[in-house]
DRENFI-620180 format. One record per residue: residue in three letters; x, y, z of N, C-alpha, C, O in turn. Coordinates in steps of 0.2 Angstrom, whole numbers, plus 5000, padded with zeros to 4 digits. Layout:
BEGIN
ALAXYZXYZXYZXYZ ...
This chain:
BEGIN
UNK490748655332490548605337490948545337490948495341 UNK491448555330491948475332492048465337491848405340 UNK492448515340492948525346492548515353492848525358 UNK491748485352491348505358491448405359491548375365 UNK491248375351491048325351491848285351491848225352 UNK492248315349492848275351492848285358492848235362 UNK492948325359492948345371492548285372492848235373 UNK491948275372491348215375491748135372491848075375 UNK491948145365492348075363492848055370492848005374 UNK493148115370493848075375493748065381494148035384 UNK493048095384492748095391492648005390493047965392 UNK492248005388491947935386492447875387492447835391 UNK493047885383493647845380493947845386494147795387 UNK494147885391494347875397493947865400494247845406 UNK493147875401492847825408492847755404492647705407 UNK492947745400492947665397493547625401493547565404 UNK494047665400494847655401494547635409494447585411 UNK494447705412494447685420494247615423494547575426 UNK493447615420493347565424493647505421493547455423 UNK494047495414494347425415494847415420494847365423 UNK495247475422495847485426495947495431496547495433 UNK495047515435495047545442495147475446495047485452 UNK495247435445495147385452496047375452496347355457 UNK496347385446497147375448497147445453497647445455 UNK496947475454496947565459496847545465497147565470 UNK496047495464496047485472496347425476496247415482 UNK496547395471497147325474497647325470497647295465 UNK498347385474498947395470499347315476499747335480 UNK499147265476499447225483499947215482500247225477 UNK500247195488500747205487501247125490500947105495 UNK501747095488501947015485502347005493502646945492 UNK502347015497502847015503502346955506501746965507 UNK502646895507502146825510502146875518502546915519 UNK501646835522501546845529502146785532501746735530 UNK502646765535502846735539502946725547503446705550 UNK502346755549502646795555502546705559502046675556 UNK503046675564502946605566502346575572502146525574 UNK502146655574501746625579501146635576500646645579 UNK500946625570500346625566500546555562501146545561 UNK499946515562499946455556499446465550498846485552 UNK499646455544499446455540498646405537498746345536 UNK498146425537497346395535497146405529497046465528 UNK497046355525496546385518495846335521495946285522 UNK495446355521494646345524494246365517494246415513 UNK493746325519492946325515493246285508493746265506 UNK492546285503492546265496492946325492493146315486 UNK493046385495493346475492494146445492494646455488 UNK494046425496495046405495495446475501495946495500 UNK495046485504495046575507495746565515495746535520 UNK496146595512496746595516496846635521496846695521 UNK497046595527496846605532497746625538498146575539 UNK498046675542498146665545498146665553497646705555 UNK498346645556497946615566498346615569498646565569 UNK498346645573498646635581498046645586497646685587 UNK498246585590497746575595497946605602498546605604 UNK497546625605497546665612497146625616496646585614 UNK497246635625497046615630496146665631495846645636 UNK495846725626495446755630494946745625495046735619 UNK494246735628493646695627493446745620493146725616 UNK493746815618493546845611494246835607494846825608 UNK493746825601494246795595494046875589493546895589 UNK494646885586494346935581494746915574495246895574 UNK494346935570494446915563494646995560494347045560 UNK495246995557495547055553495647075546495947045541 UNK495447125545495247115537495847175534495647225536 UNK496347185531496747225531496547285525496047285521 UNK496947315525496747375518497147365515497547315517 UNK497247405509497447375501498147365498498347365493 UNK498347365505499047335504499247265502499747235501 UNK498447235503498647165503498847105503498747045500 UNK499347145510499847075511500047085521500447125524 UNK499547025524499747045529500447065533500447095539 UNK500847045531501647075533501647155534502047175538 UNK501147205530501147265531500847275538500947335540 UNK500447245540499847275547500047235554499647225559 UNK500747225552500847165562500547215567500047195570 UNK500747285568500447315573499847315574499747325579 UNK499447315570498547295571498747225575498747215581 UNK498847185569498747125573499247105581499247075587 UNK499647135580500047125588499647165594499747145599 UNK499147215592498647245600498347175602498047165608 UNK498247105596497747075600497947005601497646955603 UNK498647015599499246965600499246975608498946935612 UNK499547045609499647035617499147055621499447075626 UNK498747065622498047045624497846965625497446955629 UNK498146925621497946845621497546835617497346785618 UNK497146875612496546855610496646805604497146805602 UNK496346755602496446745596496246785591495646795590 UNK496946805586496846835578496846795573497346755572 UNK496246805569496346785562496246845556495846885554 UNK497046825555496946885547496846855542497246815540 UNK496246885538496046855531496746865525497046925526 UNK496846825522497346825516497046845509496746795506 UNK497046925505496746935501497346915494497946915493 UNK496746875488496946825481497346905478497146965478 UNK497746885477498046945473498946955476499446965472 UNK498846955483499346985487499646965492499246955496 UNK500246965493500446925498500746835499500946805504 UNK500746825491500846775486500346735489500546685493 UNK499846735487499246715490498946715482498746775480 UNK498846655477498446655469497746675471497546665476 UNK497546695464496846725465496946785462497346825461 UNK496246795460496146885458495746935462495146915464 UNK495846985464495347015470494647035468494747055462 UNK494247025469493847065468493247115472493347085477 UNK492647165474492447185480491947125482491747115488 UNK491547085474491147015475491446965478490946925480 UNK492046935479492446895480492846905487492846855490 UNK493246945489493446965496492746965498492646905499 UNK492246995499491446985503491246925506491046905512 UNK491346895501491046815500491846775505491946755511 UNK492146785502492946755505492846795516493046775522 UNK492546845515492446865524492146835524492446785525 UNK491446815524490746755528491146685528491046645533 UNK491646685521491846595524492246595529492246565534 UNK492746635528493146665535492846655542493046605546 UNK492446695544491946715547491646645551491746625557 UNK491346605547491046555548491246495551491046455555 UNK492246485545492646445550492846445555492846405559 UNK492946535557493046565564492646535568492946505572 UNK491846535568491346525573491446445574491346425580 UNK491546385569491346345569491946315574491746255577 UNK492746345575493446325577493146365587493246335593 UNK492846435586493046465592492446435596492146405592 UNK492346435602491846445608491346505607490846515604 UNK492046565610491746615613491646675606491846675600 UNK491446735609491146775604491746815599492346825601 UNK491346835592491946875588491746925584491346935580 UNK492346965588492547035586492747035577492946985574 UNK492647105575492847105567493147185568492947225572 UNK493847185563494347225564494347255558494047225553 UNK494447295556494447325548495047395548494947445551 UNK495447365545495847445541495947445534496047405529 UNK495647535534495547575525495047515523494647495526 UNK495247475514494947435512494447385516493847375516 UNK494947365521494547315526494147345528493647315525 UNK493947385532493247405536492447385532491947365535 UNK492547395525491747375523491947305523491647285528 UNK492247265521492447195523492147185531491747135532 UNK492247225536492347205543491547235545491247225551 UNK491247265540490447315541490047245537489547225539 UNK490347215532489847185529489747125534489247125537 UNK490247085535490347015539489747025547489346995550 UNK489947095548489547115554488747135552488347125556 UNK488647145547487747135542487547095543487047075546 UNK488047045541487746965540487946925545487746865543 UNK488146935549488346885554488346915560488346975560 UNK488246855567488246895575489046915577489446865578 UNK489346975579489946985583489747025588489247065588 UNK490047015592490147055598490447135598490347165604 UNK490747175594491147235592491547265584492047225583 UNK491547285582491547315578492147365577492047415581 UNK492747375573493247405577493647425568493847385564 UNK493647495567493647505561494247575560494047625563 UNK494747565557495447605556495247655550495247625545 UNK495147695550495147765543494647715539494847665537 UNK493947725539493447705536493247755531493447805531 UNK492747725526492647755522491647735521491347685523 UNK491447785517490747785518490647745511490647685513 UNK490547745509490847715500491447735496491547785494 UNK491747685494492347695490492247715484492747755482 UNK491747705479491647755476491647815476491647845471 UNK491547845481491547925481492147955482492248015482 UNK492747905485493447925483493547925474493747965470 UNK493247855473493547875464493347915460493447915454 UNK492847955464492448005460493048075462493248115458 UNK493148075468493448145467494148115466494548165467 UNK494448045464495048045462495048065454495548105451 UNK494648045450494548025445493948075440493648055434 UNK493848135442493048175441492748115437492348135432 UNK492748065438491648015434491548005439491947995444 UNK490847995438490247975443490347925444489847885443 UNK490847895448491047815448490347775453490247715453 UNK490047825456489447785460489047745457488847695460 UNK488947785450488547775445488747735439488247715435 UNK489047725439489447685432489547625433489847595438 UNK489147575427489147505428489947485428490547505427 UNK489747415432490647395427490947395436491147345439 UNK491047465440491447495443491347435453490947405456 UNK491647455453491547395461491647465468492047505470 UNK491047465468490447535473490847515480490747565484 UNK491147465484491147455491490847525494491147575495 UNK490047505495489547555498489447535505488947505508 UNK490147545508489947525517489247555520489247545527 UNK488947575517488347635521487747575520487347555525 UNK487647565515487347495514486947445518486447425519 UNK487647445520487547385527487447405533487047365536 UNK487647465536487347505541486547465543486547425548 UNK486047485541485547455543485347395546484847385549 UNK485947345545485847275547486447275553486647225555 UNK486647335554486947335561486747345568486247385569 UNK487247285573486847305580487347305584487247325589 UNK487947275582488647285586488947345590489247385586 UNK489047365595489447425596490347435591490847395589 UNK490247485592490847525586491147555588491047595592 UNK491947545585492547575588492847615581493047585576 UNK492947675581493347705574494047765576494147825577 UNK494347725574494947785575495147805566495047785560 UNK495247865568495647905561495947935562495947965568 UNK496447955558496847995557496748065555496348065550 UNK496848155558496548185556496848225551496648265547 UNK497948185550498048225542497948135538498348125533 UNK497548085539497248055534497148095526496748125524 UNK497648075523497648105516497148075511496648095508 UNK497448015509497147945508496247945508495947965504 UNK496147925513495447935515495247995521495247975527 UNK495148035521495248105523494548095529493948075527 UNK494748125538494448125542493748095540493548045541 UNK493448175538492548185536492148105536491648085539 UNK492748065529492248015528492247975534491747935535 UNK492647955540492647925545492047935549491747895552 UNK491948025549491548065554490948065551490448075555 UNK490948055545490048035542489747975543489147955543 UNK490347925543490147865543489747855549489247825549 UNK490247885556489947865563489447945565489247965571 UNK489347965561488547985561488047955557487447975559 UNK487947925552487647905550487447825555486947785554 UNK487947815559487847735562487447755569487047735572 UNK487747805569487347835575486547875575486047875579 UNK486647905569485747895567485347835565484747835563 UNK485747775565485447695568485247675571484747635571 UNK485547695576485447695585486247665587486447655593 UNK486547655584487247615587487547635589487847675585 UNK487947635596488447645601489047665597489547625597 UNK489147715595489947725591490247745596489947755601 UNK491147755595491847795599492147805595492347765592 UNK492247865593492647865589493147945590493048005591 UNK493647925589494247935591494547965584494547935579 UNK494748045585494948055579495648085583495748125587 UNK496248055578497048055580497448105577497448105571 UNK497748155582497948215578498648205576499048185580 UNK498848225569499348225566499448145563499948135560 UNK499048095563499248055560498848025555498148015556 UNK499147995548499147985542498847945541498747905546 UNK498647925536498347825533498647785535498347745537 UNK499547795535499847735533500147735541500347675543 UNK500047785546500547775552499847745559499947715564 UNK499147765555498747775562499047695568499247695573 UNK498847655564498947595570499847585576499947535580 UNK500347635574500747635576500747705583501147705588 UNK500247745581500147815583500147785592499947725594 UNK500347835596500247795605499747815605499647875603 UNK499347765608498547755613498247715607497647695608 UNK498447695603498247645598497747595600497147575599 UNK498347585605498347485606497847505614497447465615 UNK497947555617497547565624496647585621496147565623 UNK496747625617495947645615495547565611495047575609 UNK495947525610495647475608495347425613494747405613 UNK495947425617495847375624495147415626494647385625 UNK495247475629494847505634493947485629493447475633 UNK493947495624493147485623493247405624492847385628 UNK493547355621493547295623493147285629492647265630 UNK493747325634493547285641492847315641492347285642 UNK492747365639491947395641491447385639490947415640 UNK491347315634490847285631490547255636489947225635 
């Protein structure tokens, strides 16, 4: 029976290890500042919450929350569908990346989208959109719980992130103190936005189904989903994919 009670020792001694380690997994960010020049740089609120903005001619504004790369410089093509459109975009700047100081965390990015969110409302007029890719989308789901937007528009979503690190990692990470659950299913019930979901269907990364449960489960809410499932295209390529930029427009104009 040693050899039973040693097997459970090591099981133990790496779910310890994990969850010290798991939030370096879900924010590997990455150091590349954003410069792009038709954006100006905002730190807003008491959070110190970094902000960048280009302002457009058309009465919706959307707030963009990126995935776990960290550093706005990898996602121009999200943010250019709403560049040329005229819209005003603001991308959140996550603490960790992007040379942006700070430490990430899933309690701190949360809290960092409502003050985001709030400066938004308090700068724009008219109504605002929340944008979300991979990591971002519960970001762009929570913001949308807790505050009024007009649309809802989410890249390779996931149902809880936890249940990627359970099949990355065989533990229960659902279950496991300590572990940061980003449970976007959560917040579903405090939704009333119409919803927009594109995925990719060779998504490796975050794999079709969880996009396809997501927007069945929002749709046994009563919520208006579209969701668009993109053939041959991966995690990292979807917002580059053609008709990106046009299935984005086309649910716009049809709010």
């Amino acid at each position: 029976m040693n050899w039973l009670w040693m097997l459970v020792g090591t099981y133990l001694l790496y779910a310890t290890a994990m969850v010290a380690l798991h939030p370096r997994i879900i924010y590997p960010f990455g150091p590349d500042a954003f410069d792009n020049p038709a954006f100006r740089q905002e730190v807003v609120s008491d959070r110190d919450v970094a902000l960048a903005v280009a302002e457009g001619n058309d009465d919706l504004a959307i707030l963009f929350f990126m995935g776990n790369g960290g550093a706005l410089a990898y996602f121009t093509y999200s943010l250019t569908v709403h560049q040329d459109a005229s819209r005003t975009v603001v991308g959140m700047e996550y603490p960790g990346g992007g040379g942006i100081p700070g430490k990430p965390s899933e309690m701190r990015l949360k809290a960092d989208a409502l003050a985001a969110y709030d400066w938004l409302a308090a700068q724009h007029d008219g109504p605002i959109a929340v944008h979300g890719f991979s990591l971002g989308t519960g970001l762009a789901i929570h913001v949308a719980a807790s505050r009024e937007v007009e649309a809802i528009m989410l890249d390779a979503p996931y149902t809880t992130l936890c249940e990627l690190m359970t099949k990355g990692s065989y533990l229960p990470a659902c279950y496991m103190p300590g572990v940061q659950k980003w449970r976007s299913v959560d917040d579903i019930p405090a939704l009333s936005a119409p919803v927009l979901i594109q995925h990719g269907a060779a998504d490796q990364l975050i794999p079709i189904n969880y996009g396809e449960r997501l927007a069945s489960i929002m749709e046994e809410a009563g919520l208006t989903v579209t969701f668009h499932a993109i053939d041959e295209a991966t995690h990292n390529n979807l917002p580059g994919q053609p008709g990106y930029a046009d299935r984005i427009n086309a649910f716009l104009a049809g709010l």
